[in-house]
Structure formats: C-alpha cells, structure tokens
MDTraj code that builds the backbone (N, CA, C; nanometers):
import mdtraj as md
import numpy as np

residues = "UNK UNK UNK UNK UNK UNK UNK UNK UNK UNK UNK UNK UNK UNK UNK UNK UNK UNK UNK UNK UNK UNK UNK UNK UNK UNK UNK UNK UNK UNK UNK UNK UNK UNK UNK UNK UNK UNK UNK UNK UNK UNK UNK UNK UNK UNK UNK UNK UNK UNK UNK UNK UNK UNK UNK UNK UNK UNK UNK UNK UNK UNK UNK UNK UNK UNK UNK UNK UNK UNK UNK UNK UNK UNK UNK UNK UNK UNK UNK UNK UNK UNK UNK UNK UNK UNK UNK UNK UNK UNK UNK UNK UNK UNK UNK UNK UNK UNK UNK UNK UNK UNK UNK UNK UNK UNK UNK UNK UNK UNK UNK UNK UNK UNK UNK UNK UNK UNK UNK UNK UNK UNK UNK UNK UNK UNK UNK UNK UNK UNK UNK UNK UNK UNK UNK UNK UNK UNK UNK UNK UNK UNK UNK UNK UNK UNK UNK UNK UNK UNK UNK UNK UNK UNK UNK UNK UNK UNK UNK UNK UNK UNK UNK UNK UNK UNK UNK UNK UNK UNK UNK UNK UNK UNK UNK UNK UNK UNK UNK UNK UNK UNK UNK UNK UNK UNK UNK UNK UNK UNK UNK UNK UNK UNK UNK UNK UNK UNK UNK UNK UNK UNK UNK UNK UNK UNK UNK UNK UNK UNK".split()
xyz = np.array([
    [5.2166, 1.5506, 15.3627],
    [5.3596, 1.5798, 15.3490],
    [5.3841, 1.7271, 15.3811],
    [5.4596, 1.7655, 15.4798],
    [5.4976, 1.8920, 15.5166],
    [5.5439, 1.9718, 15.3592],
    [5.5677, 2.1227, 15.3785],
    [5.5625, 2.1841, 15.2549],
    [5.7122, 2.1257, 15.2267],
    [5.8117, 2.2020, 15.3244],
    [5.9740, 2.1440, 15.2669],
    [5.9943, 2.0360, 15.2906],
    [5.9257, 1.9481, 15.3092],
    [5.9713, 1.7958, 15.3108],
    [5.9118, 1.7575, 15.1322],
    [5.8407, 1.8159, 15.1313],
    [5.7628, 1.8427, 14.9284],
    [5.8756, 1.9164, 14.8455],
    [5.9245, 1.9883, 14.9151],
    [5.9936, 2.0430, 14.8215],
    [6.1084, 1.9891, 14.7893],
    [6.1572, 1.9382, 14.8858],
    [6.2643, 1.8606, 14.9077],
    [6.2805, 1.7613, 14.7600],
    [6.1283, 1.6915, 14.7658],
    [6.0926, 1.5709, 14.6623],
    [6.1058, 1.6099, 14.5312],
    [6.0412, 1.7283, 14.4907],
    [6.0091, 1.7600, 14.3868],
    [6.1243, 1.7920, 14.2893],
    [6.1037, 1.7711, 14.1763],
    [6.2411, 1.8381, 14.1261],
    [6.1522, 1.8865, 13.9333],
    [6.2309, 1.9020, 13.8730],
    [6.1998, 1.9195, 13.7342],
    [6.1958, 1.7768, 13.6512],
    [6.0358, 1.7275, 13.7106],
    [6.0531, 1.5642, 13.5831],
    [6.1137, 1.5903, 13.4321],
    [6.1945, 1.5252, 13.4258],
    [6.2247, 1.5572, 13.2662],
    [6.1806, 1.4291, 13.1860],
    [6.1114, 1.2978, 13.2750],
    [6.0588, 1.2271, 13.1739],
    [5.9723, 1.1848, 13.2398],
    [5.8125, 1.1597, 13.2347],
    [5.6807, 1.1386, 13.2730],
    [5.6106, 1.0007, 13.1877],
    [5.5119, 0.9230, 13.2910],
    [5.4976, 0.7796, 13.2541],
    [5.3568, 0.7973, 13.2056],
    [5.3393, 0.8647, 13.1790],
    [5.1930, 0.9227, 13.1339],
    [5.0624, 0.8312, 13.2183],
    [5.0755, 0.8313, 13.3084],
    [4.9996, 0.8183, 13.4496],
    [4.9058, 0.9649, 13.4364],
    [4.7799, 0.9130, 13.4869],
    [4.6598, 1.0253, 13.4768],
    [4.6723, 1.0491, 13.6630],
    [4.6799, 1.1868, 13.6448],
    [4.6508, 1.2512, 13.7997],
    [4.5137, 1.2323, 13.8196],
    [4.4714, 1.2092, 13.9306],
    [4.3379, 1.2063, 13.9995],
    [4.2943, 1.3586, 13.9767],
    [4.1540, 1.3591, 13.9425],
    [4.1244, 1.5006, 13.9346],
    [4.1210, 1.6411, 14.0840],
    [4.0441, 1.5427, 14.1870],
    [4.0901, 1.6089, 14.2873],
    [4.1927, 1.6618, 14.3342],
    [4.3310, 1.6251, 14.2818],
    [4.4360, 1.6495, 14.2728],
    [4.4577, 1.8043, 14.2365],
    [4.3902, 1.7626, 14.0812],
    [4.4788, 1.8816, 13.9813],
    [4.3671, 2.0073, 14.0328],
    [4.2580, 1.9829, 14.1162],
    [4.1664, 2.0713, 14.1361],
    [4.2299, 2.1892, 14.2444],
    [4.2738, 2.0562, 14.3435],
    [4.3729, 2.1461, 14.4658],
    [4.4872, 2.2106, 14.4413],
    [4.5538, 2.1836, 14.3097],
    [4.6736, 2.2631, 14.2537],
    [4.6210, 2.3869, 14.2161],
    [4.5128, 2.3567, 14.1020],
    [4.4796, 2.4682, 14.0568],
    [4.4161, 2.5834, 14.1453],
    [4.3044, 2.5357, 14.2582],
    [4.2846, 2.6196, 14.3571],
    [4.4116, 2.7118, 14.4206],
    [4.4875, 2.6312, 14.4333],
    [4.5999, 2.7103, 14.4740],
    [4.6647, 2.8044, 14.3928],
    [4.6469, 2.7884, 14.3035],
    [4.6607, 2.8893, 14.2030],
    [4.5741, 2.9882, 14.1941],
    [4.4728, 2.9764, 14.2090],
    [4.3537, 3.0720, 14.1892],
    [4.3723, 3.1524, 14.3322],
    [4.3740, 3.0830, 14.4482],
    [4.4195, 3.1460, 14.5830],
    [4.5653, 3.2306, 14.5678],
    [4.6765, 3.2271, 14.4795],
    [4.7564, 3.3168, 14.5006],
    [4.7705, 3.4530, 14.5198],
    [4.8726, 3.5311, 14.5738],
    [4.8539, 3.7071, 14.5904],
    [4.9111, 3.7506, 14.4809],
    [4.8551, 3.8632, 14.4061],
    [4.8199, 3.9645, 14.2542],
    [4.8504, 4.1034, 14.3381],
    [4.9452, 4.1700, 14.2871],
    [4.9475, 4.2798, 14.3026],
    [4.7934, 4.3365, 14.2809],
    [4.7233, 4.4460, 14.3662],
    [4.6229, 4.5060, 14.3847],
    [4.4809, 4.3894, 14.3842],
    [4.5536, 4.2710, 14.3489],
    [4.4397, 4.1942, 14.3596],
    [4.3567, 4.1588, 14.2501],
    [4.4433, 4.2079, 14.1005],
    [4.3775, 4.2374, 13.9803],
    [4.3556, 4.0640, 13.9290],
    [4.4890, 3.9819, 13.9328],
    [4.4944, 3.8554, 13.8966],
    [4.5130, 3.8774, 13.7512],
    [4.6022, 3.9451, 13.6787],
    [4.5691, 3.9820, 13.5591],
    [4.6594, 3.8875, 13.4420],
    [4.5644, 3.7339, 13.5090],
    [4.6518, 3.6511, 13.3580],
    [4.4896, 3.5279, 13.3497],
    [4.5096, 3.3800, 13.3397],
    [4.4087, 3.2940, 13.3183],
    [4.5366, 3.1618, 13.3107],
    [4.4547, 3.0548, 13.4032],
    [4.5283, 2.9096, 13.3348],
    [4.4736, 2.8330, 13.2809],
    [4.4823, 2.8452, 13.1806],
    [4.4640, 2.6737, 13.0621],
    [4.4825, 2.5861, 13.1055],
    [4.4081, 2.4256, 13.1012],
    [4.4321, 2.3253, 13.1448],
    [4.4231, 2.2352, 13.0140],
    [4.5052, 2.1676, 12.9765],
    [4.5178, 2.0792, 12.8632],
    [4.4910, 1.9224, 12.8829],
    [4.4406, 1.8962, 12.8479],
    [4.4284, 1.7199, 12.8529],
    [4.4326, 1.6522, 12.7104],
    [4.3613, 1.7500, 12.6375],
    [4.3791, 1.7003, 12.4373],
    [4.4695, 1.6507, 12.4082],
    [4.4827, 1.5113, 12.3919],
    [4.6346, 1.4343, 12.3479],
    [4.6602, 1.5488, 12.1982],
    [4.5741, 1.5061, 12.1005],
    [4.5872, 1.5882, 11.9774],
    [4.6870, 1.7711, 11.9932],
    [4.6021, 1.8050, 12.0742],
    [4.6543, 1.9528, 12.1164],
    [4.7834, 1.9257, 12.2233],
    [4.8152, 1.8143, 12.2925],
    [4.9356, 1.8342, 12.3601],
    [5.0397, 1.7973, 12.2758],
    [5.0108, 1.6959, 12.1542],
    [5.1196, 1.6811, 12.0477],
    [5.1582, 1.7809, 11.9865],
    [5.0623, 1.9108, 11.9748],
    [5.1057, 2.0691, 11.8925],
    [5.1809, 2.1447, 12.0022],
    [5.1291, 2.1266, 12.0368],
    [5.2120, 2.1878, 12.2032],
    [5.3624, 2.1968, 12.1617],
    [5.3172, 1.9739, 12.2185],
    [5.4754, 1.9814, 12.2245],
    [5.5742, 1.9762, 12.0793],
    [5.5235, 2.0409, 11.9574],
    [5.5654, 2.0681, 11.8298],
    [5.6163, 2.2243, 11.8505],
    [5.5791, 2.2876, 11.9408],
    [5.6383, 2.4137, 11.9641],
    [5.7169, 2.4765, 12.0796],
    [5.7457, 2.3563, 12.1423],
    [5.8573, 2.3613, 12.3163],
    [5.9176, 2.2739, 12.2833],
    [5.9819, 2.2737, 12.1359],
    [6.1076, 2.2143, 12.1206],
    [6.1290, 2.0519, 12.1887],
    [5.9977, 1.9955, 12.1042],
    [5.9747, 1.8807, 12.1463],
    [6.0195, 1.7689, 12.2609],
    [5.9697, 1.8350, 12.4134],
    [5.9999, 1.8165, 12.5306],
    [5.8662, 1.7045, 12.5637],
    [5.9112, 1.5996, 12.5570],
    [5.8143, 1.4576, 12.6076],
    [5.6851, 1.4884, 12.7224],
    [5.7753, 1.5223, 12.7944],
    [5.6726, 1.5680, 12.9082],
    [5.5768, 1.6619, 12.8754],
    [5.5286, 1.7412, 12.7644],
    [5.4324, 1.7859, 12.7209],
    [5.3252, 1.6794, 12.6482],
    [5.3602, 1.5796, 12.6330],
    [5.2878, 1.4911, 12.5555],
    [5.2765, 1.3709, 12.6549],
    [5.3625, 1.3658, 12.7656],
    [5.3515, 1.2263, 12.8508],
    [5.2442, 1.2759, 12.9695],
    [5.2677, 1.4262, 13.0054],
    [5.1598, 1.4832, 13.1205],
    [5.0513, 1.4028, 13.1024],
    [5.0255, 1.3825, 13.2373],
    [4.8559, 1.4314, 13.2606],
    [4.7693, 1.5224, 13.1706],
    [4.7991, 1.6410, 13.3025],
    [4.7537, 1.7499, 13.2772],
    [4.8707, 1.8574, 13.1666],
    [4.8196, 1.9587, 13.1503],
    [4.9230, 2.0471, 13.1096],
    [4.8625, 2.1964, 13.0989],
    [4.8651, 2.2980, 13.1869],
    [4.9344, 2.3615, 13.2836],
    [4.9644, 2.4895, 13.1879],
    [4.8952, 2.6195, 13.1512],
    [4.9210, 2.6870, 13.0488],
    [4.9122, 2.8411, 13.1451],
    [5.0264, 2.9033, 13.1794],
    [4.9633, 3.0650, 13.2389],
    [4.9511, 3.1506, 13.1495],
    [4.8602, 3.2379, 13.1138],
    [4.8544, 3.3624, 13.0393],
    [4.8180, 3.4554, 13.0963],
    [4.9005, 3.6135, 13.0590],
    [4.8578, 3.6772, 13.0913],
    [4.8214, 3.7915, 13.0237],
    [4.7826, 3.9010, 13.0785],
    [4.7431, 4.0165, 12.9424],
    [4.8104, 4.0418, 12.8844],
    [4.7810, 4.1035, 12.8077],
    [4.8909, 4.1718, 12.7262],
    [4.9078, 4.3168, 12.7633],
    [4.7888, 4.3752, 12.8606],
    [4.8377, 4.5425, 12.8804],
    [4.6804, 4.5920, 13.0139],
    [4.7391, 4.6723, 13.0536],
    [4.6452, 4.7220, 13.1461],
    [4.5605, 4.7801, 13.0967],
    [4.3950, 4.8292, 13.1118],
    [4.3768, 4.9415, 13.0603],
    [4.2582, 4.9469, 13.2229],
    [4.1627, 5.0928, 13.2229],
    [4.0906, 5.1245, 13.2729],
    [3.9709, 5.0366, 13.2913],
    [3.9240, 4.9709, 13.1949],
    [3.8016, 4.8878, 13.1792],
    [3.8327, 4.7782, 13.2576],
    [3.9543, 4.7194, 13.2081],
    [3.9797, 4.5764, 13.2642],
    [3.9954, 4.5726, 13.4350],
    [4.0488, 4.6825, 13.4922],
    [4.1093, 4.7108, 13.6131],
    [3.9504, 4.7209, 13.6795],
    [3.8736, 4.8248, 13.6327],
    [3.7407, 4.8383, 13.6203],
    [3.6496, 4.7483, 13.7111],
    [3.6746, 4.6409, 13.5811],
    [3.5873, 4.5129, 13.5790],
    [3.6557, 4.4573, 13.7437],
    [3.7590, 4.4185, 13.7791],
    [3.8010, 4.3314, 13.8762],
    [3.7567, 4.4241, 13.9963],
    [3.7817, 4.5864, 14.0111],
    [3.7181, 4.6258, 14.1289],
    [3.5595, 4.6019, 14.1397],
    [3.4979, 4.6264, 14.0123],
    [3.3333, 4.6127, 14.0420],
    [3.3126, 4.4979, 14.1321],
    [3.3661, 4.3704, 14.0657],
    [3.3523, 4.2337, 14.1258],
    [3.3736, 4.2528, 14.2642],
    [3.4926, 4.3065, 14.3009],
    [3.5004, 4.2644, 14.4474],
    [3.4822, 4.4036, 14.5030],
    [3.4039, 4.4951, 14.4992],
    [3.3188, 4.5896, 14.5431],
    [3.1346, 4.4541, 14.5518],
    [3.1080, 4.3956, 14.4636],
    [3.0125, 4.3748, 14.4752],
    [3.0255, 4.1963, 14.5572],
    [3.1135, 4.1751, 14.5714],
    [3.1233, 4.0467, 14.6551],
    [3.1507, 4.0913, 14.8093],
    [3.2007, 4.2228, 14.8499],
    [3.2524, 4.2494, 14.9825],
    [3.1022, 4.3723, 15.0424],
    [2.9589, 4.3456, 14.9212],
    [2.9230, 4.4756, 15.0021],
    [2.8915, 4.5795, 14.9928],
    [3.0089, 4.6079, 14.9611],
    [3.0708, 4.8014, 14.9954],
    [3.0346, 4.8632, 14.8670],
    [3.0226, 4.9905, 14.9289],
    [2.9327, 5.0912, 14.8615],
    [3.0151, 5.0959, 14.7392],
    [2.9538, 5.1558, 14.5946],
    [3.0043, 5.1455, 14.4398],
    [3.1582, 5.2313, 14.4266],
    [3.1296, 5.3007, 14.5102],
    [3.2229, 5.4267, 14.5250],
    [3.3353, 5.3889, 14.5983],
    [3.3682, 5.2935, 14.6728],
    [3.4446, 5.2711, 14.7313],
    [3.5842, 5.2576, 14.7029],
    [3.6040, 5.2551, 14.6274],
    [3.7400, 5.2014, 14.5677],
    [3.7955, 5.2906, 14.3964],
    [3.7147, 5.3777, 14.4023],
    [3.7431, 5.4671, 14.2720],
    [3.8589, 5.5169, 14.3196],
    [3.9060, 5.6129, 14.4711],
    [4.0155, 5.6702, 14.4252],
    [4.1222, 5.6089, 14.4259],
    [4.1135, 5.5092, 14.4451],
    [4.2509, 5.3899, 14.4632],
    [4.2703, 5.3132, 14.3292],
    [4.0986, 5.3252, 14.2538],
    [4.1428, 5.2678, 14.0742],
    [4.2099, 5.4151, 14.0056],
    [4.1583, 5.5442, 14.0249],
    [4.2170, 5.5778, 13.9477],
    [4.3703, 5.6515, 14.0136],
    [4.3936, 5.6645, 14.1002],
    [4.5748, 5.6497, 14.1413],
    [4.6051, 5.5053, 14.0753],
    [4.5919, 5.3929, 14.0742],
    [4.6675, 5.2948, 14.0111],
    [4.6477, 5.3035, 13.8747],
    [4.5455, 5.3271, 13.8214],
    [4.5690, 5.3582, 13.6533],
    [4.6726, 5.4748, 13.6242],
    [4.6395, 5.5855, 13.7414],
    [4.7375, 5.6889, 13.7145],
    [4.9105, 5.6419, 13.6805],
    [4.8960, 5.5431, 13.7899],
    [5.0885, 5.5255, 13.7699],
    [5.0964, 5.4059, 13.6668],
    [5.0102, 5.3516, 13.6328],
    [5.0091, 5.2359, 13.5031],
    [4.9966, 5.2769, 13.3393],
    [4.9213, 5.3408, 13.3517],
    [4.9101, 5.4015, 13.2286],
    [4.9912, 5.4688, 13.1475],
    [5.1144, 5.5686, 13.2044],
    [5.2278, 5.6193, 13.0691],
    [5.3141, 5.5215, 13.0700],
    [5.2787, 5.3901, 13.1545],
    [5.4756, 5.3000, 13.1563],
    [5.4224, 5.2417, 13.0606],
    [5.3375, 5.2385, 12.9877],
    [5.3580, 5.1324, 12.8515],
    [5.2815, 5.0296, 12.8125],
    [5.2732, 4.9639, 12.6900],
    [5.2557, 4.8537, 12.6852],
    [5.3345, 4.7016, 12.7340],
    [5.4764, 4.7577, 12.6761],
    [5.5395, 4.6888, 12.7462],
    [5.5698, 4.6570, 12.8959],
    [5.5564, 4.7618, 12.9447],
    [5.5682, 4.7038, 13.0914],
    [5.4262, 4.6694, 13.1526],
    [5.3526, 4.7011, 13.1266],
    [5.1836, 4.6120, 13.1224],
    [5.2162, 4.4820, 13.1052],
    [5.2735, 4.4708, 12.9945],
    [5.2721, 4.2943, 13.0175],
    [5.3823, 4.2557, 13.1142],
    [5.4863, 4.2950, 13.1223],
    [5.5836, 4.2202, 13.1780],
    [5.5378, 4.2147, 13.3321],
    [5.4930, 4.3293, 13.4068],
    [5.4056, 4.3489, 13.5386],
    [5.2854, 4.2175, 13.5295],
    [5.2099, 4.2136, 13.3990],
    [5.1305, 4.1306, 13.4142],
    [5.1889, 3.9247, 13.4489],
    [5.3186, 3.9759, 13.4001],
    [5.3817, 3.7883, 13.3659],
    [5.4336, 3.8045, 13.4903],
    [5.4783, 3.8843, 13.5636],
    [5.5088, 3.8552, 13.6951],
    [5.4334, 3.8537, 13.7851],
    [5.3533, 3.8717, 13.7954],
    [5.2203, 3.8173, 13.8601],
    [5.1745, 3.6787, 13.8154],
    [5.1630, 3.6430, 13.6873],
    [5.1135, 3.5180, 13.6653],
    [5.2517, 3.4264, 13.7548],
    [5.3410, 3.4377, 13.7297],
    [5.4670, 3.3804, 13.7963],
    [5.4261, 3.3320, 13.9447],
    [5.4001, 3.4350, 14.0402],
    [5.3562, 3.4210, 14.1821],
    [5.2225, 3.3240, 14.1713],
    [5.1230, 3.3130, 14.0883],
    [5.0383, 3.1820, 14.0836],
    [5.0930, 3.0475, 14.0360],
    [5.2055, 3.0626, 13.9649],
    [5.2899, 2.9432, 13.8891],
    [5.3598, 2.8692, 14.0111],
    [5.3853, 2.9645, 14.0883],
    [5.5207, 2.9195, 14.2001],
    [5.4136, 2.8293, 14.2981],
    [5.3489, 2.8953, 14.3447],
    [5.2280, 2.8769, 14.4467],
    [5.1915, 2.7329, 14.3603],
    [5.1655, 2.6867, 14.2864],
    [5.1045, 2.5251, 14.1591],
    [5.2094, 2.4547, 14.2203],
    [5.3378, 2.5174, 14.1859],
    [5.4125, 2.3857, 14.1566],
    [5.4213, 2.3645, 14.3157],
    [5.4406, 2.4217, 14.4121],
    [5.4706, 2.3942, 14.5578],
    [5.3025, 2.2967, 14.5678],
    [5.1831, 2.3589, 14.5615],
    [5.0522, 2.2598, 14.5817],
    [5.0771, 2.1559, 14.4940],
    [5.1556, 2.0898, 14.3771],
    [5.1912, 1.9881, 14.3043],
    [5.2896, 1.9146, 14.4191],
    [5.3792, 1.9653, 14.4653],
    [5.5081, 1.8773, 14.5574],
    [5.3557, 1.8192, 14.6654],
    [5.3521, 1.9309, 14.7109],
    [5.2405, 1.8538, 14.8667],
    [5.1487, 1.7753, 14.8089],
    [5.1330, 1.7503, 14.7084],
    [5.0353, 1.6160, 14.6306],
    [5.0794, 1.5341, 14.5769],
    [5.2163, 1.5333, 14.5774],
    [5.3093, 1.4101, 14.5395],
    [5.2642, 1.3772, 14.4181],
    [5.2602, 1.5227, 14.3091],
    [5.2459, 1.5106, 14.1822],
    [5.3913, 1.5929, 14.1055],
    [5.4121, 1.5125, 14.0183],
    [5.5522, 1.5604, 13.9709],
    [5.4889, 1.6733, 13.8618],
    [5.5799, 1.8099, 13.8439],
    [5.5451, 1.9175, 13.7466],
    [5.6866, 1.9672, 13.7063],
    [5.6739, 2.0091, 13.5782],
    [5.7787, 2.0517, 13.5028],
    [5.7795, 2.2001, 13.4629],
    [5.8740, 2.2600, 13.5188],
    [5.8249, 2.4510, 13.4757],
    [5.9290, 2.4569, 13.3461],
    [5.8260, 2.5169, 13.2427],
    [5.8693, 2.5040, 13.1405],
    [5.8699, 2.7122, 13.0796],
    [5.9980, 2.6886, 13.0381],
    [5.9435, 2.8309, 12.9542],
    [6.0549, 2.7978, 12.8244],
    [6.0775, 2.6868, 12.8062],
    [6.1037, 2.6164, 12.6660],
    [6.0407, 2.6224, 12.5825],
    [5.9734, 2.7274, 12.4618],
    [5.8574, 2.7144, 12.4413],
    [5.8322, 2.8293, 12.3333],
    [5.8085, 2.8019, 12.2218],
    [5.8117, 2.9683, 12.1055],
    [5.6168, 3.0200, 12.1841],
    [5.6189, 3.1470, 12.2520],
    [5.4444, 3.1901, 12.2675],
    [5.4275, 3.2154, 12.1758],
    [5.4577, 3.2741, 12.0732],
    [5.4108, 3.3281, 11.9657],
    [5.2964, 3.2029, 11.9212],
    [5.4055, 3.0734, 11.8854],
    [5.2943, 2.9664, 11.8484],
    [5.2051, 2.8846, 11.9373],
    [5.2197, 2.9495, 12.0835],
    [5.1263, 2.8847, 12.1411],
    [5.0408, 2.9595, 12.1245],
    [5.0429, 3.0885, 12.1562],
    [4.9136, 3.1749, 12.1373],
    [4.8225, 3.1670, 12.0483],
    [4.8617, 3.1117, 11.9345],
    [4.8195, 3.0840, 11.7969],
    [4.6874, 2.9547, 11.8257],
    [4.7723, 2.8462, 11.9074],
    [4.7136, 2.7228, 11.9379],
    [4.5669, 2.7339, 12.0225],
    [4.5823, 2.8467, 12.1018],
    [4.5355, 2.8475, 12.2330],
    [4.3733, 2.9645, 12.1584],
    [4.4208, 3.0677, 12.0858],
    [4.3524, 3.1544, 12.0552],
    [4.3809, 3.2950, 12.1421],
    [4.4779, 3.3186, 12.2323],
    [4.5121, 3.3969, 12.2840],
    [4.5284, 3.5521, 12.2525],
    [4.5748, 3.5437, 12.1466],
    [4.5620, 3.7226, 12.0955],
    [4.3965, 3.7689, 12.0918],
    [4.3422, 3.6890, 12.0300],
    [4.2075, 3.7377, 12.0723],
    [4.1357, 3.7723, 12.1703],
    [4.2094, 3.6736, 12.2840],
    [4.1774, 3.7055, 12.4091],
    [4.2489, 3.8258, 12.5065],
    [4.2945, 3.8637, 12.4108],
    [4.3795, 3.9895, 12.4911],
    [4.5004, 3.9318, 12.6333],
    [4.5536, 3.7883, 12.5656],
    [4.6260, 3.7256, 12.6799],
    [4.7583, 3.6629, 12.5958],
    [4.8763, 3.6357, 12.6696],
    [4.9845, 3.6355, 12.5891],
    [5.0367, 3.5004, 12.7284],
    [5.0501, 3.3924, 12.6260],
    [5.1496, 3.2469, 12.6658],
    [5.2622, 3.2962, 12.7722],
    [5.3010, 3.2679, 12.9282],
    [5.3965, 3.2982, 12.9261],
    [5.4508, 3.2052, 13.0025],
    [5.3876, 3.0794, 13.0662],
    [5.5124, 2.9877, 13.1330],
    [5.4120, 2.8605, 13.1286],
    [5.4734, 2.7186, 13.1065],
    [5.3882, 2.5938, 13.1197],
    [5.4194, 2.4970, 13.2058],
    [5.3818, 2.4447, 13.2864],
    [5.3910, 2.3077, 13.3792],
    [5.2973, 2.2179, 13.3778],
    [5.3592, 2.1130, 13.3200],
    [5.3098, 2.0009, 13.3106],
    [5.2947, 1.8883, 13.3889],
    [5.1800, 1.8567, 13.4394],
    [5.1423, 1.7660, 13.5661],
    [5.1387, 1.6354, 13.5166],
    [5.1805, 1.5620, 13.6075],
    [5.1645, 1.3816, 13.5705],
    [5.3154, 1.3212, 13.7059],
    [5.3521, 1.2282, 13.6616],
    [5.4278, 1.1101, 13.7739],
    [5.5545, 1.0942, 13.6774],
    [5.7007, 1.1142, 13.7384],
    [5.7975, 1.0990, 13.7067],
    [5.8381, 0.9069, 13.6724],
    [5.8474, 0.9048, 13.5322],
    [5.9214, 0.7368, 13.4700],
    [6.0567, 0.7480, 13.5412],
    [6.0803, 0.6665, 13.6607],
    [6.1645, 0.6322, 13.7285],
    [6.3219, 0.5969, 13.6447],
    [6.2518, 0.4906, 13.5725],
    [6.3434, 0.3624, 13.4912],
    [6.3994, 0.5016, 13.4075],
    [6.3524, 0.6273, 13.3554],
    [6.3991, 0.6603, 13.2077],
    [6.4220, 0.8024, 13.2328],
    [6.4552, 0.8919, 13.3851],
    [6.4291, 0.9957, 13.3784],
    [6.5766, 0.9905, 13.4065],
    [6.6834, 1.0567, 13.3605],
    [6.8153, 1.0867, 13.4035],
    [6.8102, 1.1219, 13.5285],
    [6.7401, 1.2504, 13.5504],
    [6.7378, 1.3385, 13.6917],
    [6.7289, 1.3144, 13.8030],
    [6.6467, 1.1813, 13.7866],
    [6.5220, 1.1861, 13.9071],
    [6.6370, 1.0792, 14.0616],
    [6.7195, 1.0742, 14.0359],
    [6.8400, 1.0350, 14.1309],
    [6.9536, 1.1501, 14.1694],
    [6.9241, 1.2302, 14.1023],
    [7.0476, 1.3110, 14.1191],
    [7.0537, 1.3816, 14.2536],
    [7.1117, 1.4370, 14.3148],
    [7.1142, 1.5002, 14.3906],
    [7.0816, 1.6003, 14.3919],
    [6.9786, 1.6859, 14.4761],
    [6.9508, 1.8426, 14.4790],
    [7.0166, 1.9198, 14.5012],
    [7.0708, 1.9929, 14.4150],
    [7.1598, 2.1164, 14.4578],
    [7.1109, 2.2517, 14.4422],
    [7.1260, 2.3426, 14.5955],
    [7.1027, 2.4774, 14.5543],
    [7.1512, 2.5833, 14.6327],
    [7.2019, 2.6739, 14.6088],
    [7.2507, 2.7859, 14.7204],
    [7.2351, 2.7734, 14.8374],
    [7.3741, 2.7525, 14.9190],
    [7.4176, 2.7453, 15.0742],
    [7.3307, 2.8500, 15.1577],
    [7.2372, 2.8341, 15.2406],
    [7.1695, 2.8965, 15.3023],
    [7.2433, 3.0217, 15.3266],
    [7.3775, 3.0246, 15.3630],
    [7.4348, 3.1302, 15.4417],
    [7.4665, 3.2641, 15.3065],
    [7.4697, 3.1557, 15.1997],
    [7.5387, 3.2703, 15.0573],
    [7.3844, 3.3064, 15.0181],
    [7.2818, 3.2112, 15.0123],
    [7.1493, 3.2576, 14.9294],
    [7.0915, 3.3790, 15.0643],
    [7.0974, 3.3760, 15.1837],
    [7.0286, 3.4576, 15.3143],
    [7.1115, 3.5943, 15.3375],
    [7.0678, 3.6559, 15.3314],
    [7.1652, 3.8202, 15.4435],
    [7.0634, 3.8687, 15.4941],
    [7.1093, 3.8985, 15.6265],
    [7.0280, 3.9410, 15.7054],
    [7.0636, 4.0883, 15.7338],
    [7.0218, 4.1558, 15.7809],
    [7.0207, 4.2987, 15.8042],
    [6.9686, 4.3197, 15.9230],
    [7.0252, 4.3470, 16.0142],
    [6.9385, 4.4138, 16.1581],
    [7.0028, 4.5026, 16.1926],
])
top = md.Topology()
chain = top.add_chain()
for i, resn in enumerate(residues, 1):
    res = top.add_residue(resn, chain, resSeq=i)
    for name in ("N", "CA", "C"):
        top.add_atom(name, md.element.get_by_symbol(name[0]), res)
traj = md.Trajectory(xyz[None], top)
C-alpha cells in the first residue's frame, strides 16, 4: 500500500476487536521507530511494548478508561528522559564513535558545544526537547502501522504520573509521554470508522514562499 494511500485509511480506531497483530508486523512498526531522525542523533526516549492483559487493564485504569487500551494487540508506550546531562549524551556518542570506527576523539568538540547550549535551559526544557523527539519516532509508528494495514490509536489521554508508576519509569530516568495502541478496528461498534476524513484544504494548510 503506497504511504498516502495508508494514510488515507488510517484514522484514530476508537474501538478495536482485540485481534492479535502478527508479530512481524509490530516488528516493522517498531523498526521504524527505532529508524526515526533524533535531533543530534541522541534518540533520547525508549518504547515499551505491552501485551500483559493484567497490565493493559491498569493502563487502561489510568487513560480514562479508553477500550482500546485493553482491546489492542499491542500497546505502544514512548518515554522519554527526563533531562539531559553529560554522561548520557556521553554514552550515545561513544556508541556511535565505536560503531562508525572513528577515532575516540572525534566528536568531543561537537559533545561539548551541545552540552554547552543544553545545559543552563533547564530541566524543564530537557524534557520537553526530549518528548519532542520521542514524537518524531511516534509519527514515523503510526505512518509504518497505516502501510501494514494495522489500525493505531495516538493517545495522550492518559494521567503519566500513574503510568510511570506502572511502568517503573522514574527510576529509569524516563517520563510517560504519548501511547498508541496497535490491533484491527471493530467495524460493527466503532462510531468513526465511516466517517469521513477531514483535514486542512491543501491551499490554507501550504504557503509557499519563493
């Protein structure tokens, strides 16, 4: 299936027949996720993959009890840090200093200019830099979900506080920030799934500039 002929299809299941995705499936979503572009290349979040009926019922006890957390397949968890520091940034150049090769030194003055301009903006903007990045791997899922003619639900319906709790996340130095839930849209019971797609007139959503 071409990409916008997928996209076309896809929409926000709001009710799922709890049909199990083929794993090869959810492998090529998730690859695609793992293949997305990260500012500097850091990748600075992790996705959870849920299948625990038990744990998708707590789930969905804390996203304001949305079915499709409990009817998924899969379920689809991004986290990301909670803050930049030197070590962590560190760690991701060593790796790909030592996967490309190149000498140890290679890439110090470019870690420490980017720690330079990261480091007084905060904690807060550490994370929020970090959730927008996880975002650009989220977007990239759900488009490899349309071209697999797997229905996904982007969810940010959802208290993190208590997912993080669920997940173990503060420990991990990673903070809940968006969920999509994989599985096959219930035809018979989904309001949506007839409606018509509506979205900004090419000419009002486009400006061009030359």
């Amino acid at each position: 299936m071409a990409l916008i002929d997928a996209l076309k299809w896809r929409y926000a299941t709001k009710k799922m027949n709890g049909q199990v995705v083929p794993q090869e499936k959810v492998d090529y979503i998730l690859e695609a996720a793992q293949l997305a572009p990260s500012s500097s290349g850091l990748q600075p979040y992790k996705v959870f993959v849920v299948t625990n009926q038990e744990l998708k019922e707590k789930l969905r006890g804390v996203s304001f009890d949305q079915s499709q957390v409990t009817d998924a397949s899969h379920v689809l968890i991004w986290a990301a840090w909670d803050g930049y520091s030197l070590d962590k940034i560190s760690a991701v150049f060593d790796k790909t200093i030592a996967e490309r090769g190149i000498p140890a030194n290679a890439m110090d003055e470019y870690k420490e200019r980017l720690w330079g301009m990261y480091e007084p903006l905060g904690q807060e903007w550490h994370a929020n830099h970090a959730a927008k990045q996880a975002y650009i791997s989220f977007g990239v899922a759900i488009a490899a979900a349309a071209e697999q003619h797997v229905d996904a639900t982007p969810m940010e319906g959802f208290i993190p506080a208590e997912v993080d709790k669920l997940l173990g996340l503060s420990e991990q130095g990673l903070k809940s920030v968006v969920i999509l839930p994989l599985g096959y849209r219930d035809e018979a019971n989904d309001w949506l799934v007839n409606l018509k797609k509506v979205r900004t007139a090419k000419d009002e959503f486009i400006t061009e500039i030359k």
